[in-house]
N, C-alpha and C positions, 0 to 999 in steps of 0.2 A: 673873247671867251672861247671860241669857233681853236682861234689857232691854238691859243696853250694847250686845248683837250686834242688834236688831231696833235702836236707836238710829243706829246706821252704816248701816245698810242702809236705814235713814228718811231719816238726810243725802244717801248718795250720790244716791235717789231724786230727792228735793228738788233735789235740785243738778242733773242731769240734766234735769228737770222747766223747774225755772223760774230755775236759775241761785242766783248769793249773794242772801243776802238782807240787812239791815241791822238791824245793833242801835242802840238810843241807852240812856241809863243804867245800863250794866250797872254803873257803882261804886255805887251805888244798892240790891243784893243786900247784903243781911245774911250774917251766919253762921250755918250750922247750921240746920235748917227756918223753912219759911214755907209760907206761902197764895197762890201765883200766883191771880190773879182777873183778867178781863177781861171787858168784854162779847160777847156770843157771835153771831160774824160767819157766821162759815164751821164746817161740820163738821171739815175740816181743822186746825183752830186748834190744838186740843190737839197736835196732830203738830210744830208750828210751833214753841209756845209749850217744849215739854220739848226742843226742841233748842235753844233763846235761853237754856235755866236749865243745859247741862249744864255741869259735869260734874254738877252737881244731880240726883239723882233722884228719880222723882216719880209718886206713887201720881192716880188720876181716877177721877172717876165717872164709870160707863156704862149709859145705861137698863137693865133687866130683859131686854128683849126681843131683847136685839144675847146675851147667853148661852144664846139655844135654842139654837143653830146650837153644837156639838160641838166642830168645828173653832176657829170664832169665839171662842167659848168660852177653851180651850184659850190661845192667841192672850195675850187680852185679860186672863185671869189669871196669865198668866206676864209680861204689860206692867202691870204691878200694879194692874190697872182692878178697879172693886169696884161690885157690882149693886145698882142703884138703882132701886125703885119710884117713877115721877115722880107718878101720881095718890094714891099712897099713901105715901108713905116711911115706913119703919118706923123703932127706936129706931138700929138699925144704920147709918143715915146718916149719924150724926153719930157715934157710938161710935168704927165702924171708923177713918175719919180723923182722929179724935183718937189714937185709938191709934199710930196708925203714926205722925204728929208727934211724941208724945212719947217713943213706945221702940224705933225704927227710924232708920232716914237716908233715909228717903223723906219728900219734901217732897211739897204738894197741890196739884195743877192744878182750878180748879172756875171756875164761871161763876155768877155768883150769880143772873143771872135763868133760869138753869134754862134756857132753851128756846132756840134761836138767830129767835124770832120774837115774844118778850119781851120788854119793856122792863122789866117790875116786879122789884125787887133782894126778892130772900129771905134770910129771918131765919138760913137757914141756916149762910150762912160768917159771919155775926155768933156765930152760938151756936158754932163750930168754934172760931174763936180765941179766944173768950175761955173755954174750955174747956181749948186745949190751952197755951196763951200762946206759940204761932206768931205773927208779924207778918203780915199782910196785904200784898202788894205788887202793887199795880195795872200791868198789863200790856195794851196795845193793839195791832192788829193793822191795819195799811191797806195794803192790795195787792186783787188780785183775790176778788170774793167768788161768780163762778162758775168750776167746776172748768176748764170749757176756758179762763179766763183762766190761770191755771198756765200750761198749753202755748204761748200766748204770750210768755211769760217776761215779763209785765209785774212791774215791780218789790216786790216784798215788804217793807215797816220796821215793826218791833216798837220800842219805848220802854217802857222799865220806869220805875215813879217811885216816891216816898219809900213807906218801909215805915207803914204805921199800924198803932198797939199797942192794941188794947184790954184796958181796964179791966177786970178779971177781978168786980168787984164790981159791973160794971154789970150791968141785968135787962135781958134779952131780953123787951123788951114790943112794944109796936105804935108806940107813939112813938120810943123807943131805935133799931127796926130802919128807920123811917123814914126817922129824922137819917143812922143809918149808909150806907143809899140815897144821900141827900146826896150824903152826903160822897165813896161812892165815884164817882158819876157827875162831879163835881166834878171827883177825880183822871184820869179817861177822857179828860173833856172837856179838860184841858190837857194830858195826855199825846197826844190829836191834835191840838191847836194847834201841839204841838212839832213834832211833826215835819211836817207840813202842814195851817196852817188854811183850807185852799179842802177840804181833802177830804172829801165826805158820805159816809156811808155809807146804801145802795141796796137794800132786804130785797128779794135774787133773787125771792123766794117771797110777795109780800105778801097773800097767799089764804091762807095759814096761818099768820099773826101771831093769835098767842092776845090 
C-alpha cells in the first residue's frame, strides 16, 4: 500500500521537477519478476528506474548507513529497500532478494557495480539470478546527472533491452562473473547507442570514483 502511494507522490514530483520523461523498450519486460540492472549514474536512478517498470514492483538495495536515521529508516522499509553492508556484505545480500523474486511480486532494482563511482560489474546479481531464475534486464538512464540539472527540465530517456537468463548450472567463479561483466556492459553500451550515441556519460564527482 506504502509503496503505490510514495510511487505517485515520486511521479507527481518527477513531473513537476523535470517534466515527461521517455521510455524505449518496454515490450522487452517479461512476465512475472526480473533483475532491473543498470549502471549507476545518478543517486536518483532507483527513483527513475521503479517508475519505467510500474505497474512492477520492486524491492532495492540500500547501504546500512541511510537505516540510522529512524525516520529514513521507517521510509525505506515500507519502499521495500533492504540493508546492505557495502565493505562487508553478509549471506543476507543475496538471500533476501532471492527470496522476495521467488515468493513475492516484488521484482529487483540493483546496480551491479555497487557504487555510482565504479565501473567493476559484481558477482552479485550474477549469483542473484541464477539462484532465483529471475531474467536480468539491462536498463539505462541518460539525462542530467547533477541534481540542479532536474530543475532545468533537461530531458530524461530510459531503454530497456532483451532479458538474459542464466544458467542455473553455471558456477559463480572469477571467470564466469567476468564474461557476465561482458556481457552486461555490452547491453548498456548499445542500449545508449539506442537512444543517443553522442551521449557521454560525465562522473559529477570524479574524486570519489573507487
Amino acid at each position: 500500500m506504502f509503496y503505490s502511494f510514495i510511487r505517485y507522490v515520486a511521479a507527481g514530483i518527477v513531473w513537476l521537477i523535470n517534466g515527461r520523461y521517455k521510455l524505449l523498450g518496454t515490450d522487452k519486460l517479461p512476465e512475472g519478476n526480473y533483475i532491473l540492472v543498470g549502471p549507476h549514474r545518478t543517486w536518483w536512478e532507483p527513483v527513475f528506474f521503479a517508475l519505467a517498470g510500474w505497474p512492477h514492483k520492486f524491492s532495492f538495495m540500500a547501504k546500512k548507513e541511510l537505516f540510522k536515521n529512524p525516520i529514513l529508516r521507517w521510509i525505506l522499509v515500507h519502499a521495500n529497500a533492504f540493508s546492505v553492508d557495502r565493505d562487508h556484505p553478509g549471506p543476507s545480500a543475496i538471500k533476501t532478494p532471492v527470496k522476495n523474486l521467488k515468493k513475492t511480486d516484488l521484482s529487483l532494482i540493483m546496480f551491479p557495480s555497487g557504487s555510482r563511482h565504479s565501473e567493476e560489474m559484481k558477482g552479485g546479481a550474477l549469483m542473484i539470478a541464477k539462484l532465483s531464475g529471475a531474467p536480468l534486464v539491462p536498463i539505462v538512464y541518460q539525462g542530467p546527472v547533477k541534481f540542479s540539472g532536474l530543475f532545468k527540465r533537461k530531458n530524461v530517456t530510459m531503454a530497456f533491452g532483451d532479458p538474459i537468463y542464466i544458467d542455473k548450472r553455471i558456477k559463480v567463479n572469477e571467470e564466469n562473473t567476468a564474461e557476465f561483466g561482458d556481457t552486461l556492459q555490452a547491453a548498456f553500451d548499445k542500449l545508449d547507442d539506442e537512444i543517443n550515441p553522442d551521449w557521454v556519460y560525465v562522473d559529477p564527482n570524479p574524486k570519489n570514483k573507487e
